[in-house]
PyMOL commands that place a pseudoatom at each C-alpha (Angstrom):
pseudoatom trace, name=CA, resn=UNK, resi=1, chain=A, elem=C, hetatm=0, pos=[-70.686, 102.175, 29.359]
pseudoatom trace, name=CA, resn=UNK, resi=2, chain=A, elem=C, hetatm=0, pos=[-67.600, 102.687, 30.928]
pseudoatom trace, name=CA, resn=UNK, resi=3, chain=A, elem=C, hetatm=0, pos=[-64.812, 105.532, 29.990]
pseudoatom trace, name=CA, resn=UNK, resi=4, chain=A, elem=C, hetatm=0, pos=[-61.450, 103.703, 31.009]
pseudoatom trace, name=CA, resn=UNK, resi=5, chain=A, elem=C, hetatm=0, pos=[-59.226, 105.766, 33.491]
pseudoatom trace, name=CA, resn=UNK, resi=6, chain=A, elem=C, hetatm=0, pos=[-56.219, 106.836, 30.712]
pseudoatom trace, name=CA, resn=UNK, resi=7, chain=A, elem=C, hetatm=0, pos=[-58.785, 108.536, 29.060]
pseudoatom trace, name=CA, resn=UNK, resi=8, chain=A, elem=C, hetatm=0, pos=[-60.328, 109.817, 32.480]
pseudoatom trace, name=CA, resn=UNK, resi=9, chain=A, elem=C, hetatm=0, pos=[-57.014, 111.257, 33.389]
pseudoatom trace, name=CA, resn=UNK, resi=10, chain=A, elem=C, hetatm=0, pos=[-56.185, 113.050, 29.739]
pseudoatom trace, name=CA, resn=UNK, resi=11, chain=A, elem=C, hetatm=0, pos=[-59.784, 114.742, 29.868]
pseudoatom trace, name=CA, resn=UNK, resi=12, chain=A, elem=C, hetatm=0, pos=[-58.739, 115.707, 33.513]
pseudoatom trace, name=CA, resn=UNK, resi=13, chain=A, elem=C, hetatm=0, pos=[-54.934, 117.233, 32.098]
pseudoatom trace, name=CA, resn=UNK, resi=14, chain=A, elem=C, hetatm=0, pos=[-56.474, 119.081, 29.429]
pseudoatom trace, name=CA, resn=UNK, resi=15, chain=A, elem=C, hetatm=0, pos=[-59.197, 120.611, 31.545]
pseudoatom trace, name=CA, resn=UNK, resi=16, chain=A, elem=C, hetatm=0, pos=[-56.189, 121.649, 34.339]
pseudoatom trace, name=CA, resn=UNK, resi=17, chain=A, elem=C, hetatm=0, pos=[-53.744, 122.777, 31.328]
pseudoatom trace, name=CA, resn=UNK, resi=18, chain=A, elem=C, hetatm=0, pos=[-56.840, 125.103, 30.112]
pseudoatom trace, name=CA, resn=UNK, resi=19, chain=A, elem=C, hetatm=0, pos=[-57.325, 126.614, 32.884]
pseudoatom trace, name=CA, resn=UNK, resi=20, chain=A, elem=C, hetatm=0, pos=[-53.895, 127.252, 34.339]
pseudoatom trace, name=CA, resn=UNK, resi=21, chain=A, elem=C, hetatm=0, pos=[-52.831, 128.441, 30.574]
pseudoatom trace, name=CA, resn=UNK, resi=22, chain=A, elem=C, hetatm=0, pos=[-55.849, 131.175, 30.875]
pseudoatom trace, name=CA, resn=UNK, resi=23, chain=A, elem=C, hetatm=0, pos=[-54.304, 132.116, 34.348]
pseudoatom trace, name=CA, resn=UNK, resi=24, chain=A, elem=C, hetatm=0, pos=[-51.293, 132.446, 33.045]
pseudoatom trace, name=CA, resn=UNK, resi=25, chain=A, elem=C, hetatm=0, pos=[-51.898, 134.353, 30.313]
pseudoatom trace, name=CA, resn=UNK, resi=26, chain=A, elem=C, hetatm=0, pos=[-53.807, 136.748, 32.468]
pseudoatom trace, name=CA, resn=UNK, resi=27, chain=A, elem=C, hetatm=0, pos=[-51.233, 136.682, 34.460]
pseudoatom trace, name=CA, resn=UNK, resi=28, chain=A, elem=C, hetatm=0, pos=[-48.864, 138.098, 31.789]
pseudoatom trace, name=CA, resn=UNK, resi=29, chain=A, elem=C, hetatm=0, pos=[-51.307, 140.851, 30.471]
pseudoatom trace, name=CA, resn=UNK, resi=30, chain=A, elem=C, hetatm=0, pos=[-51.621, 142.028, 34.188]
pseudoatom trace, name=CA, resn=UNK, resi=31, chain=A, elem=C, hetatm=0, pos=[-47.853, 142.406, 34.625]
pseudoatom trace, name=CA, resn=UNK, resi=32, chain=A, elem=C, hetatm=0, pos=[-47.462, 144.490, 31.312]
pseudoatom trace, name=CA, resn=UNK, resi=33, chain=A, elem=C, hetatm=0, pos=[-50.505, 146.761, 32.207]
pseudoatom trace, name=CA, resn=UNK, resi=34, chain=A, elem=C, hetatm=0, pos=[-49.397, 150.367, 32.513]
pseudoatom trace, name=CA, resn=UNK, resi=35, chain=A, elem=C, hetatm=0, pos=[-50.202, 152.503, 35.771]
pseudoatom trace, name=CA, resn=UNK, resi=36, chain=A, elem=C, hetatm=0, pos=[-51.796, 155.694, 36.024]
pseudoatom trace, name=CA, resn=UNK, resi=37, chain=A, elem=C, hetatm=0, pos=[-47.897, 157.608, 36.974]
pseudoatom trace, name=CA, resn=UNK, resi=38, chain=A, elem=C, hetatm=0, pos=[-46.489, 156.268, 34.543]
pseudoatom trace, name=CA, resn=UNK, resi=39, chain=A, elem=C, hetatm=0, pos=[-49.209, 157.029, 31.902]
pseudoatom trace, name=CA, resn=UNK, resi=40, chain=A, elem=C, hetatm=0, pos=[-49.030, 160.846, 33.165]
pseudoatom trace, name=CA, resn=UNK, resi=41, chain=A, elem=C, hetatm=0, pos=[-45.785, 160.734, 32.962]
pseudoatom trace, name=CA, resn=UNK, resi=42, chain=A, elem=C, hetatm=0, pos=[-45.191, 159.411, 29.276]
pseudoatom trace, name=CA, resn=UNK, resi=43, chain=A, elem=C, hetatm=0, pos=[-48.098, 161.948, 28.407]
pseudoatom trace, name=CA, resn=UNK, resi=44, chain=A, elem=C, hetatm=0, pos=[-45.655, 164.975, 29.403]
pseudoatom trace, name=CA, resn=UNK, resi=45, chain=A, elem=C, hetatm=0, pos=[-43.187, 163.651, 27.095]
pseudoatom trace, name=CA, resn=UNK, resi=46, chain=A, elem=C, hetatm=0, pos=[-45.178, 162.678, 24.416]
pseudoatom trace, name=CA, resn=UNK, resi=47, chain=A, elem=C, hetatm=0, pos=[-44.058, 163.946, 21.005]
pseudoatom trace, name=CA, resn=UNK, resi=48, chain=A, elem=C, hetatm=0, pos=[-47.970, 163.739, 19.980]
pseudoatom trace, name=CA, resn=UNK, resi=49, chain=A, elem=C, hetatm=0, pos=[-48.453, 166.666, 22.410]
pseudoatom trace, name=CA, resn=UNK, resi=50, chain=A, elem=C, hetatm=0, pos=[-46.816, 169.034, 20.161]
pseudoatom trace, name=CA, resn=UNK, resi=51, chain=A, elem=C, hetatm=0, pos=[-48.826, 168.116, 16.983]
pseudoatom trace, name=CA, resn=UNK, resi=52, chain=A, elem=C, hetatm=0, pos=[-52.070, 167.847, 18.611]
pseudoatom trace, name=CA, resn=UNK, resi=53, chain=A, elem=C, hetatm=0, pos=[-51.112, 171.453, 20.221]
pseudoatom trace, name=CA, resn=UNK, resi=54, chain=A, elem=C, hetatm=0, pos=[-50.267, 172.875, 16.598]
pseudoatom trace, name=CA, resn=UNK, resi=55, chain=A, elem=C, hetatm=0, pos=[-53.578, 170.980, 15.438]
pseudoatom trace, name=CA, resn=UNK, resi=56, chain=A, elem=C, hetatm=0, pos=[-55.635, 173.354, 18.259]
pseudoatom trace, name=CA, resn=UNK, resi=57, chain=A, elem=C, hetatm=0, pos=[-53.803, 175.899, 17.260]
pseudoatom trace, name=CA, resn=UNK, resi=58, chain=A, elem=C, hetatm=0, pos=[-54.728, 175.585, 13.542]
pseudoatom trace, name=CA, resn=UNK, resi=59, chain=A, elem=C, hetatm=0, pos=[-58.184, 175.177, 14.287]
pseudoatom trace, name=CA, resn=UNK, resi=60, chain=A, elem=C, hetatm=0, pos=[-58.795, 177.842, 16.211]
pseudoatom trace, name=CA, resn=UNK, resi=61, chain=A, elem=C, hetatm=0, pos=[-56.804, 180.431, 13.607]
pseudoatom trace, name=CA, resn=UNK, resi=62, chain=A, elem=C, hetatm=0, pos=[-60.095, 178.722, 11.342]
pseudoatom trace, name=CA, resn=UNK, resi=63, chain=A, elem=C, hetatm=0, pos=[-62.614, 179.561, 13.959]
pseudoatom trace, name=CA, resn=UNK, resi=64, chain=A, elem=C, hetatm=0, pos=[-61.586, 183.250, 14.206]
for i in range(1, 64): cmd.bond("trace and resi %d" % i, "trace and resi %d" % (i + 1))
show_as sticks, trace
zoom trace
């Protein structure tokens, strides 16, 4: 049994167009990551701060 060569070459494409779409959605995900400055500096800016301080500060008005 042979597999005649169009066939050959579309298994061959979609085996190539797999593997460079994973790369390039990796790709993509790496270049929107966030870094570690600019994470610690969104989290001193962070409206959340305030309500999670106010939270603590609730909690600890409970405790006493």
């Amino acid at each position: 049994m042979t597999i005649p060569l169009p066939i050959v070459w579309e298994i061959v494409l979609v085996v190539v167009g797999f593997i460079l779409g994973t790369l390039w959605g990796h790709h993509n995900a790496i270049g929107k990551r966030i870094t570690y400055s600019e994470c610690s500096e969104k989290r001193k800016s962070c409206p959340c701060i305030g309500d999670i301080e106010g939270i603590k500060k609730q909690l600890e008005r409970i405790d006493l």
